[in-house]
VMD Tcl script that draws the C-alpha trace (Angstrom):
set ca {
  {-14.97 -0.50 -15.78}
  {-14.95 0.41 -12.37}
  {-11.92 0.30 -10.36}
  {-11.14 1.19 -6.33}
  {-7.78 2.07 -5.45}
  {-7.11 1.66 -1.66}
  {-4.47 3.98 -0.53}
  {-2.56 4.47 2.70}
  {-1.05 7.89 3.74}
  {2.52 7.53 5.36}
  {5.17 9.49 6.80}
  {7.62 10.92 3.94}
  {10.11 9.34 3.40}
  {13.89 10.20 5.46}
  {11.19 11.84 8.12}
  {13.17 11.64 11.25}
  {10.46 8.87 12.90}
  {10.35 9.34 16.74}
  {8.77 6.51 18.94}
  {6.10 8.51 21.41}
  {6.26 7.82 25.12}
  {3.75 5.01 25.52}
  {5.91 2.86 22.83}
  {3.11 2.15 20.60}
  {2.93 4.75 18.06}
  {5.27 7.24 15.97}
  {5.34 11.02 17.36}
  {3.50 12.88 14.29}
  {4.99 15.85 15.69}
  {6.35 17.62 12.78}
  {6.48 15.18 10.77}
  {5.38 15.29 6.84}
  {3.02 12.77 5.17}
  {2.68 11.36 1.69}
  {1.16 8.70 -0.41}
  {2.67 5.46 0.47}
  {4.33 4.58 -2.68}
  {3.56 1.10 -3.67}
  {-0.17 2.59 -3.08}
  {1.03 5.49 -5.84}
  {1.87 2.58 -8.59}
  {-1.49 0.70 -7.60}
  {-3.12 4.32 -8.58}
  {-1.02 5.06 -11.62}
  {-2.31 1.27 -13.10}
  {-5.46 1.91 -12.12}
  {-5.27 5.22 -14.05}
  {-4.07 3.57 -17.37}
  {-6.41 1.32 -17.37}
  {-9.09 3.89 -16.97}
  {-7.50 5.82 -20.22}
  {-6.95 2.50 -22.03}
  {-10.81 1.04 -21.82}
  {-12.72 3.96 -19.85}
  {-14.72 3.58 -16.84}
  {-14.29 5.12 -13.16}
  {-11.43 5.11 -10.33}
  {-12.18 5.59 -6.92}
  {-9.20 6.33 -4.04}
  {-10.09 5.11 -0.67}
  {-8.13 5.86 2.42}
  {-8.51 5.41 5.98}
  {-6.93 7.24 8.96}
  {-7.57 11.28 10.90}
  {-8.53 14.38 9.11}
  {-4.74 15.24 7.34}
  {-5.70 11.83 5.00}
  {-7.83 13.75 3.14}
  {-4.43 15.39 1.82}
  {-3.87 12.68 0.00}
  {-7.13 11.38 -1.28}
  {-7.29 15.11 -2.91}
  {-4.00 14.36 -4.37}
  {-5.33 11.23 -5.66}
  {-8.06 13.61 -7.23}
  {-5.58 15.34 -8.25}
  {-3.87 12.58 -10.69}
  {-6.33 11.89 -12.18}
  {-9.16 9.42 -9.74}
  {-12.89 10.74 -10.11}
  {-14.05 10.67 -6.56}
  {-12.49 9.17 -3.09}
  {-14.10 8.23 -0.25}
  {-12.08 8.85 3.52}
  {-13.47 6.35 6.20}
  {-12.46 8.92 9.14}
  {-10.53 7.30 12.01}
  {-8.15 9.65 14.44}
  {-6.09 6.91 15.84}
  {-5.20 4.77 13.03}
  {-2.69 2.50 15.60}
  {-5.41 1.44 17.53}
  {-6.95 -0.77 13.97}
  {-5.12 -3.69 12.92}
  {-4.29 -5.05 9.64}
  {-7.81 -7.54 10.01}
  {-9.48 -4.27 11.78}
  {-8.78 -2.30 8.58}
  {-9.49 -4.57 6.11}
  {-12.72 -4.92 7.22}
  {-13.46 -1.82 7.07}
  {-12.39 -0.59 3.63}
  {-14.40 -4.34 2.44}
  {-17.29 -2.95 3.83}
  {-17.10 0.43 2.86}
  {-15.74 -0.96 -1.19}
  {-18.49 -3.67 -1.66}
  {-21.17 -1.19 -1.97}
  {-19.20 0.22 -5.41}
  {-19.29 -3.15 -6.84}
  {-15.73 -2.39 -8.51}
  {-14.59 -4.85 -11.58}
  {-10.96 -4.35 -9.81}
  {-9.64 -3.25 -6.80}
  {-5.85 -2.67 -6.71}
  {-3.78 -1.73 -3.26}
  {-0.01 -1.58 -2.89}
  {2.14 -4.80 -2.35}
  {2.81 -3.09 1.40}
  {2.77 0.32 3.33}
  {6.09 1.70 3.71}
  {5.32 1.84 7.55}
  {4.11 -1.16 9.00}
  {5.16 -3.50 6.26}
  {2.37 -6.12 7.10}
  {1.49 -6.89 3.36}
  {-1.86 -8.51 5.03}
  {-4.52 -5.65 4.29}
  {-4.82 -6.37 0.69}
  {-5.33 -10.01 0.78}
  {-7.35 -9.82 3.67}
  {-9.92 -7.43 1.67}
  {-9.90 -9.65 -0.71}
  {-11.03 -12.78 1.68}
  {-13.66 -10.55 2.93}
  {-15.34 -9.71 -0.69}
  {-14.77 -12.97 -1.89}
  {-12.57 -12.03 -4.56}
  {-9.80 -13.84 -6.29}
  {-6.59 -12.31 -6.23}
  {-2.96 -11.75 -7.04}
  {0.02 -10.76 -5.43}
  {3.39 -8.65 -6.25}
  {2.06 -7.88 -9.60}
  {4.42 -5.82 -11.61}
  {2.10 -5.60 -15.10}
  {-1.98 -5.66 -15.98}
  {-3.66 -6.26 -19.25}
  {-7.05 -6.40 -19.45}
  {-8.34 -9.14 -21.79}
  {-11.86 -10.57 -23.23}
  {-12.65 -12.08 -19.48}
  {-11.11 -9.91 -16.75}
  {-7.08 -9.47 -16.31}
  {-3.37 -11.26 -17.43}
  {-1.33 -10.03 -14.46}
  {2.72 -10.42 -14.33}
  {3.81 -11.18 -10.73}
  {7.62 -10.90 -9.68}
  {8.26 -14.20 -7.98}
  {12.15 -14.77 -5.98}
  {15.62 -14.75 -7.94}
  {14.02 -12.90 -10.73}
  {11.28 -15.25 -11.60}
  {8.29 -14.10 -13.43}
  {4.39 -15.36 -13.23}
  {1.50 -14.86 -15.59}
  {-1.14 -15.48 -14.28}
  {-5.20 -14.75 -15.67}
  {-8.10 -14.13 -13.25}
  {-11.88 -13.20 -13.93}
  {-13.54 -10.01 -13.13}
  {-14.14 -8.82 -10.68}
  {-10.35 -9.67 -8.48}
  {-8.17 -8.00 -6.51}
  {-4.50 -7.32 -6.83}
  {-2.24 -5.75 -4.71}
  {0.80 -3.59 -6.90}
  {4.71 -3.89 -6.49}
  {6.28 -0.90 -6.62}
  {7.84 -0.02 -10.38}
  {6.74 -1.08 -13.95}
  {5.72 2.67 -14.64}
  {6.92 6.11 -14.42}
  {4.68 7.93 -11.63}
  {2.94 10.79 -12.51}
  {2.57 14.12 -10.87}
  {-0.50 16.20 -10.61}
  {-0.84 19.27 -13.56}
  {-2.02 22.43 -12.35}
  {-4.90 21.65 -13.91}
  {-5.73 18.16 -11.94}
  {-5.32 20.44 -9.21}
  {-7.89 22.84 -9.72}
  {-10.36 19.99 -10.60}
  {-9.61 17.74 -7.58}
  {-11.17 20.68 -6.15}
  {-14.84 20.33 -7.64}
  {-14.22 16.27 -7.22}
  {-16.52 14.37 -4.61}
  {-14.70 13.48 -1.70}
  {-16.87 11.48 0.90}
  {-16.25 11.07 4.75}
  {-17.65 8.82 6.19}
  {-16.57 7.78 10.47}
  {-15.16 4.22 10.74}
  {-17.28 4.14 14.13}
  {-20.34 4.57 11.80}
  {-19.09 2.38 9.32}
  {-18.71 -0.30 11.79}
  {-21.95 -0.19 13.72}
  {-24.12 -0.21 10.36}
  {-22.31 -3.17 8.62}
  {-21.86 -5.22 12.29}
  {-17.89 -5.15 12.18}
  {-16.02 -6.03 15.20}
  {-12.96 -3.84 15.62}
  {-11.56 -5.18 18.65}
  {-7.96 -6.28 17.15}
  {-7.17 -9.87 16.92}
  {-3.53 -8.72 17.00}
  {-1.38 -6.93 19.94}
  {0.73 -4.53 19.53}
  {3.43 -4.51 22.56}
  {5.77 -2.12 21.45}
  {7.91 -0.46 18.72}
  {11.50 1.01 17.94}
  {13.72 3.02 15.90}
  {15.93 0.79 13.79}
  {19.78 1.09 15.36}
  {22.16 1.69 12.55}
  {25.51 0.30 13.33}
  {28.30 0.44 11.14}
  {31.17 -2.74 11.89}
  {34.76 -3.18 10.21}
  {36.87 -6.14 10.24}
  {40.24 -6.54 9.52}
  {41.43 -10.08 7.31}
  {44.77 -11.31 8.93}
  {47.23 -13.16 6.87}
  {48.36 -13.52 3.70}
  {46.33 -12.47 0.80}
  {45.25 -15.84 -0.66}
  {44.27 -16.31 3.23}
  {42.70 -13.08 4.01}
  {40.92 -14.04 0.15}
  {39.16 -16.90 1.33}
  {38.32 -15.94 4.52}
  {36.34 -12.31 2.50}
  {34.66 -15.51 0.26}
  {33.79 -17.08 3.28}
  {32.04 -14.40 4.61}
  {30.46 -13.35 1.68}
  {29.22 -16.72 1.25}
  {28.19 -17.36 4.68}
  {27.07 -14.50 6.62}
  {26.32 -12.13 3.96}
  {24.71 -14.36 1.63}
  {25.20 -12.44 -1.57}
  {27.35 -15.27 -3.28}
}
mol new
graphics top color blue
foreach p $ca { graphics top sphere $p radius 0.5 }
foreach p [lrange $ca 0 end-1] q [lrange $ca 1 end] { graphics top cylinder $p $q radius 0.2 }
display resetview
């Protein structure tokens, strides 16, 4: 069984995220980068699988030369090869722009599975995975939480709203994109390490990519700007007596903090 693990690389989290001058991207200036972490629990399935009924796992990643960071600790887990589709300014692809471009550079592997995370930790679209899966023509399922391979492809738990659970069965090959949890992650061992070294990690230019499979990255989608989030911290003080000041704290519970 072959299985391709798309993976995006992030900034770590509690980096101190800076907005650059032109509005449009993050300053990368000092800042750290990691596996985005629903894209780590995509991996670590992937991996179990692979040690449950054999086969292959492939990391792919998009975005400049400090991806490749990642895509060796992928190696490093445990994944047999990766493949980095080369791209310095990430920002300038959108979520439709990407997708095509790890479909065309994942339909060559012919993978019985290809697993993503529910969302990057960054952008937050939750598009690229479903997208891919339009483009390959795969069926697929969303927020899944548990896989078990059976005689005919996969029985997938997917965590629905209030708590609700889903089972749902698809054929091979599909697509799923991972919620985060279910499973401990693993680290790399010294020893991963030293392999992911001797490991086959392929580059290949997303300008290339494009101009050999006929995709147009002009983005259907327009960024106009972005911004830090502006924590604000508010108290108010309940007047009255206390069965008053009691229902007005239900009140607002209820009604503007909706966790009642």
């Amino acid at each position: 069984m072959k299985i391709v693990v798309a993976i995006k690389q992030v900034p770590e989290r509690g980096a101190p995220v800076r907005v650059d001058a032109s509005g449009l991207r993050i300053d990368e200036r000092g800042l750290q980068f990691a596996m985005n972490e629903p894209d780590a629990y995509a991996l670590e399935r992937a991996l179990k699988l692979k040690m449950q009924h054999g086969g292959e796992v492939v990391a792919i990643s998009m975005g400049p030369e400090r991806v490749a960071a990642t895509l060796r600790d992928a190696l490093a887990k445990g994944a047999d090869r990766a493949m980095h589709i080369a791209l310095n300014d990430l920002a300038s692809c959108d979520a439709l722009g990407t997708a095509r471009l790890l479909a065309a550079a994942i339909a060559p592997e012919q993978p019985d599975l290809v697993l993503t995370g529910l969302q990057s930790e960054d952008i937050g679209s939750g598009q690229t995975g479903v997208l891919m899966a339009a483009l390959l023509g795969l069926p697929h399922a969303t927020l899944v939480l548990d896989i078990e391979k059976t005689e005919h492809g996969f029985c997938v738990k997917r965590e629905l709203e209030d708590g609700w659970m889903q089972t749902v069965e698809l054929p091979l090959p599909c697509l799923l994109t991972v919620q985060s949890g279910g499973v401990t992650l693993s680290y790399a061992t010294l020893m991963g390490i030293k392999r992911a070294r001797t490991k086959e990690l392929r580059t290949v230019a997303a300008v290339q990519l494009a101009a050999d499979t006929g995709i147009d990255l002009n983005p259907v989608v327009a960024l106009e700007s972005i911004a830090p989030q502006h924590k604000q911290k508010t108290a108010q003080l309940l007047t009255g007596t206390p069965s008053q000041a009691t229902a007005a704290l239900v009140d607002k519970l209820r009604n503007e903090a909706h966790v009642l």
